[in-house]
C-alpha positions in Angstrom: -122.7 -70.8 127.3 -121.5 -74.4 127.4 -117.8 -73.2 126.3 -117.9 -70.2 129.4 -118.7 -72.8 132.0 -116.3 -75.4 131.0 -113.7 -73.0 130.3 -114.2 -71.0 134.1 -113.6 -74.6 135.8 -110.6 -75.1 134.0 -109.2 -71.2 134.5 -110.7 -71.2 137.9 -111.4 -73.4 141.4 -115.2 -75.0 141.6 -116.3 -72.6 144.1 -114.6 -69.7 142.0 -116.3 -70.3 138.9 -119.6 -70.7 140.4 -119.5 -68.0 142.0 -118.6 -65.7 138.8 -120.9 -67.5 136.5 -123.7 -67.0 139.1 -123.0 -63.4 139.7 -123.3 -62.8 135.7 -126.2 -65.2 135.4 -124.6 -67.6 133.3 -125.9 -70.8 133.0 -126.2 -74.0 130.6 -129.9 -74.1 131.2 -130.3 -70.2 130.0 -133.0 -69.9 126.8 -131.3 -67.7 124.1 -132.0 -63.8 125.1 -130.9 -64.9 129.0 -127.4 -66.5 127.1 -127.2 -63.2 124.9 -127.7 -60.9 128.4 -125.6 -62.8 130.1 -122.6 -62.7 127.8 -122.8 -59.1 127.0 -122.9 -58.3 130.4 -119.8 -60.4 131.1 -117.8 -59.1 128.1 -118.8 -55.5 129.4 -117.4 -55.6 132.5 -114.6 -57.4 131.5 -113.6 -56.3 128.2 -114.8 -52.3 128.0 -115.5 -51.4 132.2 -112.9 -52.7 134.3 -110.0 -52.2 131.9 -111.7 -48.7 131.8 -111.2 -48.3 135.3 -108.1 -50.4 135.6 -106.6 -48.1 133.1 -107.5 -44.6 135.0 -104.9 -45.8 138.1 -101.8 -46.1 135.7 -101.9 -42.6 135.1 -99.8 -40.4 137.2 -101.2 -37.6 137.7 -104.9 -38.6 138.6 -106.3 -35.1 137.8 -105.8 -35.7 134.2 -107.6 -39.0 133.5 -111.4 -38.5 132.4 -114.3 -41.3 132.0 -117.6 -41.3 130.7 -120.0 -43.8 130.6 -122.4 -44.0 127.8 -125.3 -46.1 129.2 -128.6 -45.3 126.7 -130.3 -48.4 125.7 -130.2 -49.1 121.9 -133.7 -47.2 120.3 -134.0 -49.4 117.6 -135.7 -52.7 117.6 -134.2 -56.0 117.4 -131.7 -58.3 119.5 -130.3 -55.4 121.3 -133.1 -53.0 121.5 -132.8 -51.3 125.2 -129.0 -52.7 125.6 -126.0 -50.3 125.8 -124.3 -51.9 123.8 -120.6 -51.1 122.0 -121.1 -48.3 119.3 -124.8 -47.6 120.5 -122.7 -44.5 121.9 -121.3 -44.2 118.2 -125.1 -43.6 116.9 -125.7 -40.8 119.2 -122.3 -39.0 119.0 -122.2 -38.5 114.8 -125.5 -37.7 114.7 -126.1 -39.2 111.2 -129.4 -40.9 111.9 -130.7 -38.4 114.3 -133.9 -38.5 111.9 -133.7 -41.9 113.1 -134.0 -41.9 116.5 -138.1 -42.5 118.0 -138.5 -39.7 120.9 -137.3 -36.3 121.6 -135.8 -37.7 124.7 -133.2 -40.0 122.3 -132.5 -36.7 120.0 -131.9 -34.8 123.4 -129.6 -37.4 124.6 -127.7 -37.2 121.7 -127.6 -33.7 121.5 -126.0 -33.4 124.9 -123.8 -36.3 124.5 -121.9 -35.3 121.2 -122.0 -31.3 122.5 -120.4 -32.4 125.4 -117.8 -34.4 123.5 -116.8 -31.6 121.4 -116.8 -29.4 123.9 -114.4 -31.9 125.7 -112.3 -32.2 122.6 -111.9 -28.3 122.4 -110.1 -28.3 126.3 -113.2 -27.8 128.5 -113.5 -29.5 131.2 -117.3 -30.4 131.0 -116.4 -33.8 132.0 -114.6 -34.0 135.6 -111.7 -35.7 136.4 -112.0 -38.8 137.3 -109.5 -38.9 140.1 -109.6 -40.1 143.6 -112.9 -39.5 144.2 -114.0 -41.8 141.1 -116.5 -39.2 139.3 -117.5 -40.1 135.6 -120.6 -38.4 133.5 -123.1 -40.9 132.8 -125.6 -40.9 130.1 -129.1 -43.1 130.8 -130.0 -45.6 131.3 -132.9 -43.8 132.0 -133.4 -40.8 129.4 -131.4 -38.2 131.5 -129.0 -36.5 129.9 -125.2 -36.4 131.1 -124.7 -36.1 134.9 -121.4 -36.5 137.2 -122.1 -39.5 139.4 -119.4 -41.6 141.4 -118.4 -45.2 141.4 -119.9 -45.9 144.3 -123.5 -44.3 142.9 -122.9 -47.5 140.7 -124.0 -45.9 137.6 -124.1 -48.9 135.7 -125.7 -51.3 137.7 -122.7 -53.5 137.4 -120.4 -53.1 140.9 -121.6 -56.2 142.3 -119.9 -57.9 139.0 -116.9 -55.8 139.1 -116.2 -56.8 143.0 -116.6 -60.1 142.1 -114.0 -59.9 139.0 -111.9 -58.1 141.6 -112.1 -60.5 143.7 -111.3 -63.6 142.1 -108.9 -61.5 140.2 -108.8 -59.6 137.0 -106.4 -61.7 135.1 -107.8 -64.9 136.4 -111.2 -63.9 135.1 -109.8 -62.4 131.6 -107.9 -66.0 131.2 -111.6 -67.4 131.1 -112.6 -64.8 128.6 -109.4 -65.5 126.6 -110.9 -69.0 126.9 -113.5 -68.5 125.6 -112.6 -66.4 122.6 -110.4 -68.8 121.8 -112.5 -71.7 121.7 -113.0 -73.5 118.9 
């Protein structure tokens, strides 16, 4: 996490960085799982959420931009076990370890997830718009399967990050990723 904090107080003021590597919980003194947390939190929000969201108000016609949110904790144990993590939604859509997965409420998550993408795929509208009023279907964190919730319901626990990237600015905050993918 050394490289993220030096890099925010390049990209950013002193009070600026503080204040976003705070809100993620980033910090020098962090043990390893806090770092890991920490990092794939940030790179959520800021490489798969906001441009998500960012994306959704370039579109024209608002009534024809959809979002999900695919927030199940990964089953299996290991680093990641109970993070939503970047192709845990993968495992659940395809289906192929089904046999896999260790409770009936995983296999019904799945179930409704990859039914409600095919469906989707086929020109149903199973998923709402996501439009003015912000709606998205959400899948978990807590077992449920697929439900319309809002933005402001803050589905995935992160809106206090996202104001913060929104206020210090999007592109100010993705220079200090860019920083830090680009590190040596």
């Amino acid at each position: 996490m050394e490289i993220i904090t030096d890099v925010s107080r390049k990209v950013l003021d002193d009070e600026s960085a503080t204040h976003l590597l705070n809100t993620f919980g980033i910090s020098t003194s962090n043990n390893a799982k806090q770092t890991v947390d920490s990092a794939v939190k940030f790179f959520t929000v800021n490489g798969f959420v906001r441009p998500a969201i960012d994306y959704t108000k370039a579109w024209p016609d608002s009534s024809k931009v959809y979002l999900f949110a695919f927030n199940q904790g990964n089953p299996f144990p290991g680093q990641f076990h109970g993070c939503a993590t970047h192709t845990v939604d993968a495992l659940y859509q395809f289906q192929n370890v089904r046999h896999l997965l260790p409770t009936q409420e995983d296999k019904d998550i799945g179930d409704d997830f990859a039914l409600a993408l095919v469906d989707f795929a086929y020109g149903n509208e199973n998923i709402p718009p996501f439009g003015k009023d912000q709606k998205l279907k959400v899948w978990g964190p807590d077992g449920k399967p697929g439900r319309v919730m809002t933005l402001k319901d803050d589905p995935l626990g992160l809106n206090k990050e996202m104001g913060v990237v929104a206020e210090l600015g999007v592109m100010k905050v993705w220079g200090v990723m860019g920083g830090y993918l680009t590190a040596p």
